[in-house]
C-alpha positions in Angstrom: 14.1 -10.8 -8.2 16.8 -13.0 -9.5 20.1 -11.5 -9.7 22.0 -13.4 -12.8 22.9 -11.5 -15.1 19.8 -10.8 -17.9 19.6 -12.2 -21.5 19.8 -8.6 -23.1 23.5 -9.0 -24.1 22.7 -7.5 -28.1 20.2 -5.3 -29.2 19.7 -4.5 -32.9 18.4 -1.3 -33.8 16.2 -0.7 -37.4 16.8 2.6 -38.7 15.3 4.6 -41.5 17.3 8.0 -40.7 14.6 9.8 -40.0 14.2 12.0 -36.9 11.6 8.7 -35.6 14.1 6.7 -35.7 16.7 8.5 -33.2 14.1 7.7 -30.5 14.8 3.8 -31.1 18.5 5.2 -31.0 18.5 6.6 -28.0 16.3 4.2 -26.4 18.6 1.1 -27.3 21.2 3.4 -26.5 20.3 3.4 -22.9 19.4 -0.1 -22.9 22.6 -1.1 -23.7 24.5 1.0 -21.1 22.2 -0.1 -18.4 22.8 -4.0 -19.4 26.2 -3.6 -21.1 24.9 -5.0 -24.4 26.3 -4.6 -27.6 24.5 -3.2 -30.6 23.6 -3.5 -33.9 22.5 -0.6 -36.4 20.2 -1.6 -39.5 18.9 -0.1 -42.8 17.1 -1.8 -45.3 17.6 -0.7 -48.9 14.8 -2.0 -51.4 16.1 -3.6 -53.9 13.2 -4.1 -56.3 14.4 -1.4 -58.4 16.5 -0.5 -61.1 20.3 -1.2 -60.3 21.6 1.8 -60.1 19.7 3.4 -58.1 20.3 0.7 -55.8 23.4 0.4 -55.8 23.6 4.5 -55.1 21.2 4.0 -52.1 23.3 1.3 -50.8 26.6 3.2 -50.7 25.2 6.1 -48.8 23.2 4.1 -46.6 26.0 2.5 -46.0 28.3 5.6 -44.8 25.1 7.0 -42.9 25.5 3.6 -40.9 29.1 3.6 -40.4 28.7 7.1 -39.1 25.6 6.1 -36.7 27.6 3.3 -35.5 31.0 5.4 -35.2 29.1 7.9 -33.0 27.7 5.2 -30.6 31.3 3.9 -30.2 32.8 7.0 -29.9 30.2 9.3 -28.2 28.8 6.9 -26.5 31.3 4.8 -25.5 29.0 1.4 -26.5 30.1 -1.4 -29.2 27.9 -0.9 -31.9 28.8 -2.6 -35.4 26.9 -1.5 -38.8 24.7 -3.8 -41.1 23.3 -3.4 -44.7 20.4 -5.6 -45.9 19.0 -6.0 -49.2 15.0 -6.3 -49.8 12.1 -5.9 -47.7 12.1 -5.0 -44.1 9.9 -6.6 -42.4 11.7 -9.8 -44.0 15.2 -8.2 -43.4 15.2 -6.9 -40.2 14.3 -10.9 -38.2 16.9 -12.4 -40.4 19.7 -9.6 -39.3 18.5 -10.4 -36.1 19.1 -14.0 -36.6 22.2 -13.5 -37.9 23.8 -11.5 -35.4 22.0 -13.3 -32.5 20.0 -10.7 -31.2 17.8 -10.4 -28.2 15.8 -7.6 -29.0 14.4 -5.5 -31.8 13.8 -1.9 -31.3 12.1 0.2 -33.9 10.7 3.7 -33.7 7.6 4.9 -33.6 4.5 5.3 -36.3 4.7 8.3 -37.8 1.9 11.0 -36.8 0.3 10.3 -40.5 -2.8 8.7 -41.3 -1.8 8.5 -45.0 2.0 7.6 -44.5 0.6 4.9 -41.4 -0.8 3.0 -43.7 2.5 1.8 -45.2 4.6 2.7 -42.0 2.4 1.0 -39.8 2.2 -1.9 -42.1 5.8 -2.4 -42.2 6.1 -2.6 -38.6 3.7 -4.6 -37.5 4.9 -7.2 -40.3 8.5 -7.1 -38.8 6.4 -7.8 -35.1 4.4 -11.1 -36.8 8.0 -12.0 -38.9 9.8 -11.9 -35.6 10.6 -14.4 -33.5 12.5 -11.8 -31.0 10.3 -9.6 -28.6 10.0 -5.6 -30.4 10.2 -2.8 -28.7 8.5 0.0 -30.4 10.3 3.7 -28.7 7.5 5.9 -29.1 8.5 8.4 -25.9 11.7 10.6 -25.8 14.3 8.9 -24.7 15.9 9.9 -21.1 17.0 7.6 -18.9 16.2 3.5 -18.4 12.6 2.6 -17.4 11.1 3.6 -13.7 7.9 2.8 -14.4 6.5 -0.6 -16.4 2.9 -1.4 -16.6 1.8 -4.9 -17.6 -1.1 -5.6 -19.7 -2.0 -9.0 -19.2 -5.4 -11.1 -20.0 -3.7 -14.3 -17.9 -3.0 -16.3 -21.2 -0.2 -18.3 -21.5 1.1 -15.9 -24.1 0.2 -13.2 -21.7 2.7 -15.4 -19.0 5.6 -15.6 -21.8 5.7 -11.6 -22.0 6.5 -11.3 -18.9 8.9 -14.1 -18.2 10.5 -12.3 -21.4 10.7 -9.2 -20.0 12.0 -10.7 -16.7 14.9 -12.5 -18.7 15.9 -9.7 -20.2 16.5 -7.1 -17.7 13.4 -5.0 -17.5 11.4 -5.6 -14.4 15.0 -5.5 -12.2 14.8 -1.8 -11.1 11.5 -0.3 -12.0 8.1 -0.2 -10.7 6.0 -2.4 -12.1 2.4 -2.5 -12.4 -0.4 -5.2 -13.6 -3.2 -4.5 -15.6 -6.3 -6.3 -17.0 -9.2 -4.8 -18.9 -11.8 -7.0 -18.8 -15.2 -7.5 -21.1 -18.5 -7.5 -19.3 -19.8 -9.7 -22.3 -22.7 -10.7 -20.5 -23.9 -7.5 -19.1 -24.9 -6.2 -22.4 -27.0 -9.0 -22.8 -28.3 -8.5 -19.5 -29.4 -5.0 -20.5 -31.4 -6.3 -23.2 -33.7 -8.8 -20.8 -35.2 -7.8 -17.5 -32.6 -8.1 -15.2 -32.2 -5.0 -13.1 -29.9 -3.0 -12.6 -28.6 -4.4 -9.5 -27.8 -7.8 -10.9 -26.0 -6.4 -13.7 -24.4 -4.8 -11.2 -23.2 -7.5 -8.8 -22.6 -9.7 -12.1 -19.7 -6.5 -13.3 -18.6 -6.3 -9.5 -17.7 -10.4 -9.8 -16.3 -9.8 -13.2 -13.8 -7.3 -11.9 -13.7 -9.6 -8.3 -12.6 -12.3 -10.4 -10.0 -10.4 -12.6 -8.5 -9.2 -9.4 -7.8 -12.5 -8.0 -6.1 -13.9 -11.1 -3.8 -10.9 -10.6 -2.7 -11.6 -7.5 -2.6 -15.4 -8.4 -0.2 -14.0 -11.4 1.8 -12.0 -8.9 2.6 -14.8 -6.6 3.3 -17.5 -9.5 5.4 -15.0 -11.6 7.5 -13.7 -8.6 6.4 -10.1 -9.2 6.6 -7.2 -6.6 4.0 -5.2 -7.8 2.9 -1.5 -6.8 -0.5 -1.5 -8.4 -2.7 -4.1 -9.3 -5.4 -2.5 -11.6 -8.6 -4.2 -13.2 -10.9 -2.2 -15.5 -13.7 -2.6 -17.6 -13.5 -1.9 -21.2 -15.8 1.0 -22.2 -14.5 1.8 -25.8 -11.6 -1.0 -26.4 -9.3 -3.1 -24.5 -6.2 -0.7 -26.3 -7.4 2.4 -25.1 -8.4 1.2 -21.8 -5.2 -0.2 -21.3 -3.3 3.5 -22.5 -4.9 5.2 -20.0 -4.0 2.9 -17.4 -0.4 3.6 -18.8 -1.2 7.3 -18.5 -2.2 7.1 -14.8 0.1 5.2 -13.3 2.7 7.1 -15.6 4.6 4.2 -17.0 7.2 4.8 -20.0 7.1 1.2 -21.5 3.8 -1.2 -21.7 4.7 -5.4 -22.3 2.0 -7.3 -23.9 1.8 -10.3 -25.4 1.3 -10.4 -29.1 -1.5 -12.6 -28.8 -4.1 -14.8 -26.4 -4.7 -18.2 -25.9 -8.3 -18.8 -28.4 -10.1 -16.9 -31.1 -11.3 -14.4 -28.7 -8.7 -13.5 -26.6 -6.4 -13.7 -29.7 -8.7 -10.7 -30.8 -8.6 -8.8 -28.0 -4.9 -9.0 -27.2 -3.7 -9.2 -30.6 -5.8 -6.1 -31.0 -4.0 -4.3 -28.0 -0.4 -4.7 -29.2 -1.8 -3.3 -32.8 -3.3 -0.4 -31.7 -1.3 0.3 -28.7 1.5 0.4 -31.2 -0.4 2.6 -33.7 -1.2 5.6 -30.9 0.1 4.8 -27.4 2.6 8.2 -26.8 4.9 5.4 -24.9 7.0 3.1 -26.0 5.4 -0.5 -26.4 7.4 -4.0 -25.9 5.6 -7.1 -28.1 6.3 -10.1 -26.9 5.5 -12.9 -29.8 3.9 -16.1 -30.0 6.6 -18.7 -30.3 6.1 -21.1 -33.5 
């Protein structure tokens, strides 16, 4: 692995002061001691409402920041420095990052709501497709830096970006990393439906999963990557859920995707990985996006 020192060097944190939102405290928290980064704390106040009430949010938004930020200095013993936006969030929270030249985004996780998801989830999968800065969603508790990374990869050049992300900034230095692809059979189904048996189909899923195999090891050779487990799976119900129990088994904290593939299809299947794995993986989820 190289050994310069990684591109994490500020953080910005989006908080709404919910309880949620101390697990994207913590977790950037920890990332910053780990890479010596500094930090930045954010609330969004809506401001498409009558003045006063605005301006009342704002001032105590603002002292809950000052005291977030004061506690990360002084308990902590991290520089942290406060930041008030106006407007919406998902609009806010890139340009504060732009702003104070971030290298990372970390929000917390969708709230355990079907009703309040809709908005929630909304909100921060709009600050992922706004952003030009990888996101790191902190769904798990929060207890010391990753051991354990799994990457879930459909070999698109997007796919290639996460990871060369996630190498740049810090994350694959000290942890156990793991490769994953789910792949779709497409053709078996198909298959099913015509009169070959049933041990074509099965040679044709046995090459399928021959095949993905091989592009992993291709990907771990190319991408420099010392991996402990190289997994391919076929996709029974969806790519998402096959891909959080892979996460489950090997017992990984933090899953890196791409936000999306490399044509319509894969753009649908890997786009809808980072979506759901967002919306119910019980770890915490790093997006890489598409650059522009």
């Amino acid at each position: 692995m190289c050994s310069r020192r990684p591109d994490l060097r500020r953080i910005l944190i989006a908080t709404d002061f919910s309880a949620r939102a101390d697990r994207a405290i913590r977790r950037a928290a920890l990332l910053a001691r780990q890479f010596d980064a500094a930090l930045v704390v954010t609330h969004v106040v809506d401001d498409d409402r009558a003045e006063s009430l605005v301006s009342a949010e704002q001032r105590e938004s603002e002292a809950l920041l000052d005291k977030l930020a004061r506690g990360l200095r002084e308990s902590d013993g991290l520089r942290c420095e406060p930041r008030l936006a106006l407007g919406e969030p998902f609009e806010q929270i890139p340009e504060v990052a732009r702003a104070v030249e971030a290298d990372l985004i970390v929000v917390g996780p969708y709230r355990r709501d079907r009703l309040k998801n809709i908005f929630i989830g909304a909100t921060a999968e709009r600050i992922i497709r706004a952003s030009p800065l990888p996101v790191l969603m902190a769904n798990g508790l929060p207890a010391a830096a990753y051991e354990r990374i799994l990457l879930a990869t459909d070999f698109s050049e997007n796919a290639r970006r996460a990871i060369d992300t996630a190498k740049a900034l810090g994350f694959l230095e000290s942890a156990q990393i793991s490769a994953a692809h789910a792949y779709q059979a497409s053709a078996d189904s198909l298959m099913a439906r015509t009169a070959a048996n049933a041990d074509h189909r099965k040679d044709y899923v046995l090459a399928e999963a021959a095949a993905a195999l091989a592009q992993l090891n291709a990907l771990s050779k190319t991408a420099d990557l010392d991996l402990v487990d190289q997994i391919v799976e076929r996709i029974e119900l969806s790519a998402a859920e096959t891909i959080r129990d892979i996460a489950r088994r090997v017992r990984a904290e933090v899953v890196i995707v791409g936000a999306q593939g490399r044509s319509a299809l894969s753009q649908a299947w890997l786009g809808s990985v980072s979506q759901d794995l967002l919306r119910f993986a019980d770890i915490d989820v790093l997006v890489v996006p598409t650059p522009r």
